[in-house]
C-alpha angles and dihedrals in degrees: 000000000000100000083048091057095044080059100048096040084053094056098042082061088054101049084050092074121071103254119286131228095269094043090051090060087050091059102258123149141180090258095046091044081045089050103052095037083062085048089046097042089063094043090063094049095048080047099048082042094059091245118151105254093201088066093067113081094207090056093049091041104048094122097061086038092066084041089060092047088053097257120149120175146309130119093304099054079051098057093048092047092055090049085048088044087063091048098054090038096055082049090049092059105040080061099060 
């Protein structure tokens, strides 16, 4: 669970920033990085709560969440994926 909130706590630094250059290309925007701070920002509390990440579809989906807010790739959208990759393998392997 720790390597999962020093992630989290790395891209909530980030989203805290207007978007940079390179972001912007990617298709991120005040309102997306907003968006998925505020995302970010209750995943840390339900982890920091104990609560099973896997069990929350938005944590599971991000990718198709930044999909849906136009983002389409860069180091950011990266670095979300691979948050959103736990999740869904914690998930994968609760299921076996």
């Amino acid at each position: 669970m720790q390597t999962v909130l020093k992630k989290i706590d790395l891209i909530l630094a980030r989203l805290s920033t207007p978007p940079t250059e390179e972001e912007a290309r990617n298709g991120w925007t005040r309102e997306s990085k907003a968006g998925m701070h505020t995302l970010f920002h209750k995943m840390r509390e339900d982890a920091l709560q104990e609560k099973e990440l896997s069990s929350v579809p938005e944590y599971v989906g991000l990718a198709r969440g930044m999909d849906h807010w136009g983002i389409s790739g860069g180091s950011l959208f990266d670095a979300a994926s691979d948050i959103g990759a736990l999740c869904s393998e914690t998930l994968a392997r609760t299921r076996r």
